[in-house]
C-alpha positions in Angstrom: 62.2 71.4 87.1 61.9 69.6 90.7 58.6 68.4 91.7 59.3 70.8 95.4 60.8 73.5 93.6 58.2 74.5 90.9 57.9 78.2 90.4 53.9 78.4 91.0 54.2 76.0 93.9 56.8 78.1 95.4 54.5 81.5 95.4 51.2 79.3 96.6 53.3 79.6 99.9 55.1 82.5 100.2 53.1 84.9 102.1 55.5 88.2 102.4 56.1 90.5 99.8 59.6 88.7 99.0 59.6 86.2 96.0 56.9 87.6 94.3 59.3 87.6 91.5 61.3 84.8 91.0 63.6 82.8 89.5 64.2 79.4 89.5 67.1 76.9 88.1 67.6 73.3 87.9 71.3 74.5 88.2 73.4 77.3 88.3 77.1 78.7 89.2 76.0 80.8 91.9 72.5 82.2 93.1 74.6 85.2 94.4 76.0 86.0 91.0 72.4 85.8 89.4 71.1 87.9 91.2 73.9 90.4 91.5 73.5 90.6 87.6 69.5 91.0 88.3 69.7 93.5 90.3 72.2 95.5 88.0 69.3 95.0 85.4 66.7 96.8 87.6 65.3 94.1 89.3 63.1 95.3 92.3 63.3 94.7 96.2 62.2 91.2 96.9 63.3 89.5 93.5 64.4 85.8 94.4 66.6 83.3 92.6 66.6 79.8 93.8 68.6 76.7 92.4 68.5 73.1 93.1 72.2 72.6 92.8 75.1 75.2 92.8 78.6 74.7 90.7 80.2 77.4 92.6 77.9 78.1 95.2 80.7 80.9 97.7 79.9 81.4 101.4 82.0 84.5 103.2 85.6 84.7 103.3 85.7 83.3 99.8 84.9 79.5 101.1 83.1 77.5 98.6 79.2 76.2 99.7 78.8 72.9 99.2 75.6 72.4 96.7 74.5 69.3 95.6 70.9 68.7 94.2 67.7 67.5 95.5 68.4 68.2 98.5 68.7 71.7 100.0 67.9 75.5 99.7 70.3 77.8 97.8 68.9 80.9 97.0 69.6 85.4 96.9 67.3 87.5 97.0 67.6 91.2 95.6 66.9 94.0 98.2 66.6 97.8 98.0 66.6 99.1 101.7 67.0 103.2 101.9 69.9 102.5 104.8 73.5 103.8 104.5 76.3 101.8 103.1 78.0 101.2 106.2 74.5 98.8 107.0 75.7 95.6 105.4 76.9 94.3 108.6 73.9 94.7 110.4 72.1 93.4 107.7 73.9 90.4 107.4 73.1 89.9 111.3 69.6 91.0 110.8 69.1 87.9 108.0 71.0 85.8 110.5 68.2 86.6 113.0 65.5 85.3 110.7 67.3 82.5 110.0 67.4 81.5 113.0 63.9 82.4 113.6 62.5 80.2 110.7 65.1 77.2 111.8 64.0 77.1 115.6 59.9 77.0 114.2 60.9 74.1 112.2 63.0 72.1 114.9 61.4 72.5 118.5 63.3 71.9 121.5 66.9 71.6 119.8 69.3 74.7 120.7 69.4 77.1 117.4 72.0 79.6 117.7 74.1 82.4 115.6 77.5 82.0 115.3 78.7 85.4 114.5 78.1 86.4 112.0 76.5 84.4 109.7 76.4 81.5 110.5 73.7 79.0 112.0 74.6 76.2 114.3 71.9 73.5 115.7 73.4 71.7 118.4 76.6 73.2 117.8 76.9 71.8 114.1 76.3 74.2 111.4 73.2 74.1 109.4 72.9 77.4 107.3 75.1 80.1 106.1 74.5 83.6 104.8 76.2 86.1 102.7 75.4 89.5 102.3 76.8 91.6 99.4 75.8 95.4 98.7 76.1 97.5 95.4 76.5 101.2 96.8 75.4 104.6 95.2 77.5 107.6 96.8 77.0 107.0 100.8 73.8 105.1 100.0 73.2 101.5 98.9 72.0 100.8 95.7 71.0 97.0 96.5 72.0 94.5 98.9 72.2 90.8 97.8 71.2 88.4 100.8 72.4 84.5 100.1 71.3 81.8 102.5 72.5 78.4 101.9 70.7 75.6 104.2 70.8 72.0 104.5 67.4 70.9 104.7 67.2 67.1 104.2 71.0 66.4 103.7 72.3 62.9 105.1 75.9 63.1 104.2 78.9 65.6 103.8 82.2 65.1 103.0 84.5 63.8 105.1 86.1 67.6 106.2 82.5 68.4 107.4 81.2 64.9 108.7 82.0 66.6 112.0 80.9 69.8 111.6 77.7 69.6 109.3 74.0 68.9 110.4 70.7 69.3 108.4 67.0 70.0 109.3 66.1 66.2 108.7 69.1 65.1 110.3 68.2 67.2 113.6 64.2 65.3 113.7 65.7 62.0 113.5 62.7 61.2 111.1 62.7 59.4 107.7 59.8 62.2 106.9 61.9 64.7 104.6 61.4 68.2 104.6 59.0 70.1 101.8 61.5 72.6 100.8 58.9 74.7 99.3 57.5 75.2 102.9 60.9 75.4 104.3 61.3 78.6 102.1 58.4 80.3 103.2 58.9 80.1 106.4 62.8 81.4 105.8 61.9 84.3 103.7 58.8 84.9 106.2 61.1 85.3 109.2 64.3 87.1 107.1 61.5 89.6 105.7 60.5 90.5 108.9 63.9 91.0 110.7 65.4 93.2 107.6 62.6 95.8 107.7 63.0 95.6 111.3 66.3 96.9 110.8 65.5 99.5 108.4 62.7 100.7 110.4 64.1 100.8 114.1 68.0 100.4 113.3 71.1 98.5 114.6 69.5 97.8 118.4 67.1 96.3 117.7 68.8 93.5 115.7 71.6 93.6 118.9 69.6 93.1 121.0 67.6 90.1 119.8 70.8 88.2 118.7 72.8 88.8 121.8 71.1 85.8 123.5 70.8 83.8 120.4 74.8 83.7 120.0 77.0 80.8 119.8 80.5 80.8 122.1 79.0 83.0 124.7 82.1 82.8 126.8 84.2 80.5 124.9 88.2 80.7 123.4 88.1 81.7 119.9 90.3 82.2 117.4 90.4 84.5 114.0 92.5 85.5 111.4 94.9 87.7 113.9 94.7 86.5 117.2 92.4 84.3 119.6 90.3 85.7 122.9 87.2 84.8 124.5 84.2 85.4 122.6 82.2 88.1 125.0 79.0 88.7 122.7 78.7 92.0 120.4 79.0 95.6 120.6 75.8 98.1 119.7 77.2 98.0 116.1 77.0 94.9 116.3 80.9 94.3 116.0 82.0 91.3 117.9 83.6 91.8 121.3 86.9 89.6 122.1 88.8 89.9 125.6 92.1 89.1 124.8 95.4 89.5 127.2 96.0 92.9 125.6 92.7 94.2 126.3 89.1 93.6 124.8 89.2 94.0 120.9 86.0 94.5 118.4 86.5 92.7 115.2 84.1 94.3 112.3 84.7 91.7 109.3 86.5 88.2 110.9 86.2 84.9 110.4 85.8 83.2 114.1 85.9 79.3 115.0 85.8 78.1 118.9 89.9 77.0 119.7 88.8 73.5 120.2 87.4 72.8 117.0 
């Protein structure tokens, strides 16, 4: 097992009720799918699997996350939240919130944004992902799978994300690498605390936080169908495009900025 990665150093640190149960691989195909296949098993809210390296690690839209070892965090955690199974959305922007949250704490003073909807950009390179998959009973879910894949002390991509890729060490310009182990306790802290926010108060008050916290504010974007300017997200937290036909809300897209 990593040194940074050992099971009882990772629960001297987490202080939430997430991870209490946990797993931990040198390697695996996909945290996602071990989990999935936990929670089918009866695994309770909060289990966490974690893996230094990924074979098959999948971001959303089917894209593949990059997962090399001894580096970065790749971990799912299993939740149970009593919400309806049209929530999946809202919780995918909800762990984007805390995300965020726990990335900003670690890197003061550099601009740590959302880039709808689950994606995390510092300085306008992307530094974390997340992917939210939910298991549904009737109109209720069963369990909700939350992935987060971020580059913690990463120093080089390949050459189709050179331009595009950051990572927590790269952003402090220090030699100093990260202790991933604390890394993920502040991450599961702030992700925690934004999910039950959800679940206790609902969809605005996850809105409402990330509205000023988005990426593109403004900007020309493009997605699978069309391209607009990006004009923030609705109270369901759908994200608002003004096109020349008229202002469209895109539910499940895939949006880059038209420069890029």
């Amino acid at each position: 097992m990593i040194d940074d990665l050992e099971p009882e150093r990772l629960r001297s640190r987490l202080t939430g009720s997430w991870g209490g149960s946990l797993t931990v691989h040198d390697s695996t195909a996909s945290t996602m799918d071990d989990a999935s296949a936990a929670a089918a098993e009866g695994a309770k809210d909060g289990h966490l699997v974690l893996a230094d390296q990924q074979t098959r690690g999948r971001g959303a839209h089917g894209r593949q996350w990059v997962s090399p070892p001894g580096s970065d965090l790749y971990f799912s955690v299993v939740a149970r939240p009593a919400v309806e199974a049209a929530s999946t959305a809202l919780i995918t922007l909800a762990t984007g919130l805390g995300v965020r949250a726990a990335v900003a704490s670690l890197l003061p003073g550099r601009s740590v944004l959302v880039k709808w909807p689950n994606d995390i950009w510092v300085e306008g390179r992307k530094c974390a992902g997340v992917l939210v998959e939910s298991r549904t009973l009737g109109m209720r879910i069963d369990s909700v799978i939350i992935g987060v894949g971020l580059n913690v002390n990463r120093a080089q991509w390949p050459p189709e994300l050179a331009d595009t890729a950051t990572s927590l060490r790269a952003e402090r310009n220090g030699d100093e690498p990260f202790d991933r182990a604390e890394v993920l306790a502040s991450l599961l802290a702030h992700i925690e605390r934004w999910v039950n926010l959800f679940i206790r108060d609902g969809a605005a008050v996850v809105v409402d936080a990330l509205r000023p916290k988005l990426a593109l504010i403004g900007e020309r974007v493009r997605w699978e169908d069309g391209d607009g300017v990006f004009d923030g997200i609705d109270p369901d937290g759908a994200a608002r495009v003004r096109t020349d036909a008229g202002v469209v809300s895109l539910h499940a897209a895939h949006i880059e900025p038209v420069s890029r």
